[in-house]
C-alpha positions as CSV (number, residue, x, y, z in Angstrom):
1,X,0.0,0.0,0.0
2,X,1.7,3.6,-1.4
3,X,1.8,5.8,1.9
4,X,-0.4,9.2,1.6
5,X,0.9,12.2,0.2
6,X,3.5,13.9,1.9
7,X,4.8,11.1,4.2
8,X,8.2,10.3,3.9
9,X,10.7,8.0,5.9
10,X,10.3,9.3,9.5
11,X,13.9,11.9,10.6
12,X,13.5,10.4,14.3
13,X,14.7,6.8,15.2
14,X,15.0,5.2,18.5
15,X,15.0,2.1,20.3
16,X,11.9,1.2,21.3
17,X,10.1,1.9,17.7
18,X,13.2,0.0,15.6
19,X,10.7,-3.0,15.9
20,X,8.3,-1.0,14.4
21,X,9.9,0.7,11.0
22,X,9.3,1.6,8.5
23,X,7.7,4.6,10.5
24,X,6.8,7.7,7.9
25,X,6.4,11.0,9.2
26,X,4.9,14.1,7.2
27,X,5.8,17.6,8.6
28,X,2.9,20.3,8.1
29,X,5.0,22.9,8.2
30,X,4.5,25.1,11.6
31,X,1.7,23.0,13.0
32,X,2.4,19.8,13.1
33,X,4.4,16.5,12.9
34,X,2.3,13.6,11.3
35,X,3.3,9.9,11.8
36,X,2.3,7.0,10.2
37,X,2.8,3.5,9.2
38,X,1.3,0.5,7.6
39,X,0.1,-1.9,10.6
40,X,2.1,-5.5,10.1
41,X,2.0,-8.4,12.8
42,X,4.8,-6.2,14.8
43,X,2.3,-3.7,15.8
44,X,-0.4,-6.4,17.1
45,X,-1.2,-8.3,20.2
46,X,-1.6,-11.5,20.5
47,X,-5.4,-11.4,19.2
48,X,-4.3,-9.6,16.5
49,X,-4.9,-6.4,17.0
50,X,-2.9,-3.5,16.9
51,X,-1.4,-2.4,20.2
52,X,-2.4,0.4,22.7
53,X,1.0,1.0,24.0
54,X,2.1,0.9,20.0
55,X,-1.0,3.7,19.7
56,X,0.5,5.7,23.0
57,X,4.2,5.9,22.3
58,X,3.6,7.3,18.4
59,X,0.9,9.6,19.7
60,X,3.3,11.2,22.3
61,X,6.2,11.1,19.7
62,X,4.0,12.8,17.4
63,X,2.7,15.3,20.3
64,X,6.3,16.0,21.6
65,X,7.6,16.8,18.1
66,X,4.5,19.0,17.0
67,X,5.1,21.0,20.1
68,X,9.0,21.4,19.0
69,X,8.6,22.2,15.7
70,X,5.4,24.6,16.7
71,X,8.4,26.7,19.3
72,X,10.9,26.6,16.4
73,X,13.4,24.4,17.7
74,X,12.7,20.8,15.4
75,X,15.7,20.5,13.6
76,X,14.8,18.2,10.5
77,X,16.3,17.1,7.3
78,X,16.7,19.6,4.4
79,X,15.3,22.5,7.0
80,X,16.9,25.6,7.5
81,X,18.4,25.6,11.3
82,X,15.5,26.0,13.8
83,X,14.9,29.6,14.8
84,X,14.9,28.7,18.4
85,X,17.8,27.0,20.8
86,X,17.1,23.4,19.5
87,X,15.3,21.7,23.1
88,X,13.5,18.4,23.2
89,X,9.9,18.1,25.7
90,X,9.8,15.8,27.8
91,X,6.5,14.3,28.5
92,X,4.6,15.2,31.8
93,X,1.3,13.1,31.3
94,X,-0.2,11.4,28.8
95,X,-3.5,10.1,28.0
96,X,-5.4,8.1,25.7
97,X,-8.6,6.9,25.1
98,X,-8.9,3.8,22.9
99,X,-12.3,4.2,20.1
100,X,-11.4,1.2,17.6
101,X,-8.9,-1.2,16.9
102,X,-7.0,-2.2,13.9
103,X,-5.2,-5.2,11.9
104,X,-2.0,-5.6,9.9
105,X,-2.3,-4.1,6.1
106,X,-4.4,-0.9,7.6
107,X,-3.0,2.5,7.1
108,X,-2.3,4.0,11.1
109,X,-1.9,8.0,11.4
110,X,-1.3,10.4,14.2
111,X,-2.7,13.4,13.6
112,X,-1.3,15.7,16.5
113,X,-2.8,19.7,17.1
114,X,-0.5,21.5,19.8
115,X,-2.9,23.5,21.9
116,X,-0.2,26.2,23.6
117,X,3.4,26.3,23.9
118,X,5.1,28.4,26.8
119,X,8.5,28.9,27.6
120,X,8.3,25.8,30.2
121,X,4.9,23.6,29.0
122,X,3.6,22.7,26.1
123,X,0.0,20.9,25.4
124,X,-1.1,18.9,22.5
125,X,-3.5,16.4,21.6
126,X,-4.0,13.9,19.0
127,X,-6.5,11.7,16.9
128,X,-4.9,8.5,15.6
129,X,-6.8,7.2,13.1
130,X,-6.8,3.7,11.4
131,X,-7.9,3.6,7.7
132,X,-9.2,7.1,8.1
133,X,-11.7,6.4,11.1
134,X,-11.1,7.4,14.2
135,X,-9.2,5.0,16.6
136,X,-7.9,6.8,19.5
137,X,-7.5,10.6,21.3
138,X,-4.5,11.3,23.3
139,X,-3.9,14.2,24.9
140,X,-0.3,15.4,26.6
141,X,1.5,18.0,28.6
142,X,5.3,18.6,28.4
143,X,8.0,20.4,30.0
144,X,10.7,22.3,27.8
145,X,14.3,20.1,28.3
């Protein structure tokens, strides 16, 4: 399945979501950070469906980011240098409220809105959606690293 328009390989790698690549990310430009990926048997429980601590991590990655890139300070590839001190956020509490459930060869996207960013907390929320159709809100507040 051809990712949307827009996504591309994801900037941001880490441990815990290595499992979990190919992770695609789309950046629309000063408002958010958009992930995404193509559910396989890696994202799933053992019943098959996909995760909810899969569903919590990329909605707080994609919150976190959002919030960075909304203050200026995302660096990213092919990007001028942020205009801000380059800080991460690191996240204060998270929640998530599970609406629907998915299976491998669905299309899974975070679609994160930051609410404020101040000089020490930021607030975002997100809809994660699977196949278009609502599968999860998460909402998150961070403090400025």
């Amino acid at each position: 399945m051809p990712p949307p328009e827009g996504f591309a390989p994801h900037f941001r790698s880490s441990p815990l979501t290595e499992p979990w690549e190919p992770i695609l990310s789309r950046i629309d430009p000063g408002e958010a950070v958009r992930l995404g990926l193509e559910l396989r048997e890696a994202h799933c429980n053992g019943r098959g469906f996909v995760h909810g601590g899969l569903i919590a991590a990329l909605a707080d990655n994609a919150m976190g980011l959002s919030c960075a890139l909304v203050a200026g300070a995302l660096e990213t590839p092919g990007a001028p240098p942020p205009e801000a001190p380059r800080r991460g956020y690191l996240t204060v509490g998270l929640t998530v409220d599970y609406l629907a459930t998915g299976r491998p060869g669905q299309w899974f996207e975070v679609r994160p809105r930051v609410i404020r960013v101040g000089r020490r907390m930021a607030f975002a929320d997100a809809l994660v959606e699977i196949d278009g159709k609502p599968a999860a809100r998460a909402s998150a507040s961070f403090q400025a690293a």
